[in-house]
Structure formats: C-alpha cells, structure tokens
N, C-alpha and C positions, 0 to 999 in steps of 0.2 A: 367614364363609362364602365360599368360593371359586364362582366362575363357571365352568360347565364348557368352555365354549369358553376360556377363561381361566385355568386352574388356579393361577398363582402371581401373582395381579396384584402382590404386595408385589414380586417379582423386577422385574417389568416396569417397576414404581415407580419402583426402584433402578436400573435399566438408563436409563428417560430422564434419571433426574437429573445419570447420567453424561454423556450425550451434551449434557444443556443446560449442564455443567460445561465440557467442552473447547470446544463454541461461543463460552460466556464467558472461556475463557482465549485462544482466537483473539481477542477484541473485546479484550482484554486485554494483546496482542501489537503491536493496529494502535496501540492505544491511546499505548504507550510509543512507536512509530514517529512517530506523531501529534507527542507531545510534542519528541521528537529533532527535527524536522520545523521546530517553530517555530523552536525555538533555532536552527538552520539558516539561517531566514532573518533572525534579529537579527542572528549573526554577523556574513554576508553582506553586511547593508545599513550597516553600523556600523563594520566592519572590526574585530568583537569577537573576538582571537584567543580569548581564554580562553574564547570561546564555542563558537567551532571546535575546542577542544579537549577540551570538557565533551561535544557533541556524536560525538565519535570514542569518546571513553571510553564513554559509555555504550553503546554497541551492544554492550558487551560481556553486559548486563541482558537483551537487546534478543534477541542469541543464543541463552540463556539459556534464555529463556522460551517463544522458536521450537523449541526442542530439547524443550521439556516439554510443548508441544501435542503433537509426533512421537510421542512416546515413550507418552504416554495414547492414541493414536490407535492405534498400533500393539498397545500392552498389550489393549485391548479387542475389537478382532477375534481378536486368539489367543485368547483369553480367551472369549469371546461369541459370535462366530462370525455377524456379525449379515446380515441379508440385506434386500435390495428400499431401504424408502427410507431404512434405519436407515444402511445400506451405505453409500449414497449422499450419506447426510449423509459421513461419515466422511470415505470419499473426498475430496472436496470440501474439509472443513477442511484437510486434508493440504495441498492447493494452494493455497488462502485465506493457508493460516501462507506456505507458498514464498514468494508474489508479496507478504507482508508485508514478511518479513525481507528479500527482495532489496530492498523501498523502503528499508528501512533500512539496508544498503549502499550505496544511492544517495545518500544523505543523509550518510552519513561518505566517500564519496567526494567527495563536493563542500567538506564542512567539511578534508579535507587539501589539498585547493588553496587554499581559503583560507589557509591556513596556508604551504602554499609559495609562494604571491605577498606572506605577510605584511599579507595587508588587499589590497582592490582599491579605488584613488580612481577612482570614475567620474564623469563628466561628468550633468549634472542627465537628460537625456534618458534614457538610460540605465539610471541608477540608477531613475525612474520607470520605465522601462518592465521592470527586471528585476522590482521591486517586486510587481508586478502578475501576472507569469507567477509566479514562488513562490510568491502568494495564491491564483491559481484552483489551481494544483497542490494547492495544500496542501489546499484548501479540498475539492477537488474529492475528493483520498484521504481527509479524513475524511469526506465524505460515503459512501464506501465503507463504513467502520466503522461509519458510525450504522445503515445498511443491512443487517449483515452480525449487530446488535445488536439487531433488530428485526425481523429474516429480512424484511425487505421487499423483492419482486422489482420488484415495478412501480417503486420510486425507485432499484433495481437495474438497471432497463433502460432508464432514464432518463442511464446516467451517461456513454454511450458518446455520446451528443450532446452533451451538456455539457464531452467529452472538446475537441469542434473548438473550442471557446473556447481552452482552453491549445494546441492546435496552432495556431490562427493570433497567437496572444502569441507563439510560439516562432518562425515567421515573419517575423515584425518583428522581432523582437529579434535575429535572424541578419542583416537587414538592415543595423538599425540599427547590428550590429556590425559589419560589412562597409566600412561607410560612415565608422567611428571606429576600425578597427584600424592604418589608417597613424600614427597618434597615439598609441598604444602599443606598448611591448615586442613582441617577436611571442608569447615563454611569457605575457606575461596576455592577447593574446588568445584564444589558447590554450584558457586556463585558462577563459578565458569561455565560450568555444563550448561547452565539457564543461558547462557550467550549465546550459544550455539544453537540451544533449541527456539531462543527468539530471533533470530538469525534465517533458523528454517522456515517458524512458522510467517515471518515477514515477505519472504520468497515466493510463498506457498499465497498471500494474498493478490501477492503484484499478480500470479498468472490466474488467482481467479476474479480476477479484474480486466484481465485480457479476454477472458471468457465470457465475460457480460459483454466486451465490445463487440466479440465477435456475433453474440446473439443479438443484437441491436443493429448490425447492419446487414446479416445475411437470417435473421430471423432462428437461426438454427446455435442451440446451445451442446457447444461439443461434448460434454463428457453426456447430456441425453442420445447423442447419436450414437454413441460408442456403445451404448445402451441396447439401441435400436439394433444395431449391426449386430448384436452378441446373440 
C-alpha cells in the first residue's frame, strides 16, 4: 500500500540509499587520504624514501575515487533533479571530495621534497617538534572524516578550535626553523618551510569540511553567519 502524501516510498528508498552511498564514498575518499597521510609522516620522520614514493603513487587511487564521488553527484541531480536538503547534501559532498583530494595533494606534495632532499636529517629539536605538528594535522583531518561518517556537526564545529593547536605547532616550528636554517642547505630549509605550510593548509581543509557538515545538517554555513552577525 502506498501513502498518499507518499506515492512511491520504494523510489524515495532507493533515492536515500543513493545519497547515503556517495556520503560513504566521500568517507571513503578521506579515508585513503587518511591513509597517504600516515605513510607521509613515516617517510618524513625516517627518511623513508620508498615511502615517499608509495605515497606519490598512490594519489593516483586517491584521484580516482575523487572523480567517482563527482561523477555520482553530478549523475544524480541530472537524473533526480533533487531539491531543499536533498540538494544540499549533494552540494556539500561536491566540496567535502574538493577540500579532500587537495589534502591529498598536499601530502604528495610534501612526500616529493622528500624525495628531492633525499631524506631530511634533522636535529632532535626539530624532528620532535615536526613530529607533533603532522600528528595533530593528521589527527585533526581524520577527525574531519569520522565527523563527516557520522554527519556529526556539533564535533564538526568543534574542529576550527582544535584547528589553533596545529597553527601554533606551525609557529614554533617556523621559529624553530628560523633559528636552525643557518645550519643547513638553503633548498632543505626550504623544503622545510613547505612542510609546515602543507601542514597548515591540510588543517585549514579538515575544518572546512566540518563546515559543509555543519551546513548540511543545520542548513546554516558558519563562516556566512559570522557574516550575517557582523
């Protein structure tokens, strides 16, 4: 028996199962970023080239899979023609995959400097203090994912204050390398600075990936309110 306000609930079935489909291939996008992510910083702290290099290769998977969120996202509005929050979701994954796939650029950017410095030996200071900004980063972009896996906004609007942890790691660590670049090459200081600044700008995606979630279940996209309020 059909529902008269309802006529096809079996379509409408079929229509969420899609959308909780492409949700789970965005979680499924950060996921492999996640992973690139670690290897990243074994490389990094190891001077594992072959890890740096396993890292560059795979974004190719990484791509891939960013291109087949697009592509189900797009098929389904031609297709369905969906409106209000359905829309909205949609929307929203479209820029969730984006600010994905650029972390994962950011992370094979980083794994070819290691490779063009051939490994970095740093001093103990250093190597501690890199150690630490690539775990709340990393830490902090998968918290993006679990968020974006569990559409939770409230740990979604938590992530932009969590964010000034990795900005003031990134602080010191510009510091600290300020204070240790007369003691190297100038290309691996260099090469270090870019660590830091993809470090930030990976930080800087995870919270605005918390921000689409937050605009997809309370309709309301925070940095427009902050807008509004001003």
């Amino acid at each position: 028996m059909t529902d008269e306000h309802n006529p096809h609930p079996d379509l409408r079935s079929r229509f969420d199962a899609e959308l909780d489909g492409i949700r789970r291939g965005a979680v499924a996008l950060g996921s492999l970023v996640l992973e690139n992510a670690e290897r990243l910083i074994e490389a990094l702290l190891e001077s594992r080239l072959d890890l740096a290099q396993q890292a560059i290769d795979a974004d190719d998977v990484v791509d891939r899979a960013y291109i087949d969120v697009e592509r189900r996202v797009f098929r389904i509005i031609a297709l369905q023609q969906p409106v209000a929050s359905d829309l909205r979701l949609l929307i929203s994954i479209i820029r969730i995959a984006h600010e994905i796939e650029r972390s994962g650029d950011l992370v094979v950017n980083c794994a070819k400097g290691i490779l063009r410095q051939q490994g970095f030996t740093l001093s103990h200071p250093l190597q501690g203090l890199i150690a630490r900004l690539c775990r709340a980063t990393v830490d902090l972009f998968g918290r993006s994912i679990e968020c974006l896996a569990e559409m939770d906004h409230e740990g979604a609007g938590r992530l932009d204050e969590e964010d000034d942890e990795v900005d003031d790691l990134v602080g010191e660590f510009y510091a600290l390398l300020a204070t240790e670049a007369q003691k190297m090459h100038v290309d691996t200081a260099i090469e270090l600075s870019r660590v830091g600044r993809y470090m930030e700008r990976i930080a800087d995606h995870a919270v605005n990936v918390g921000e689409h979630i937050t605009f997809v279940v309370t309709g309301i996209f925070p940095r427009h309110a902050e807008i509004d309020e001003d």
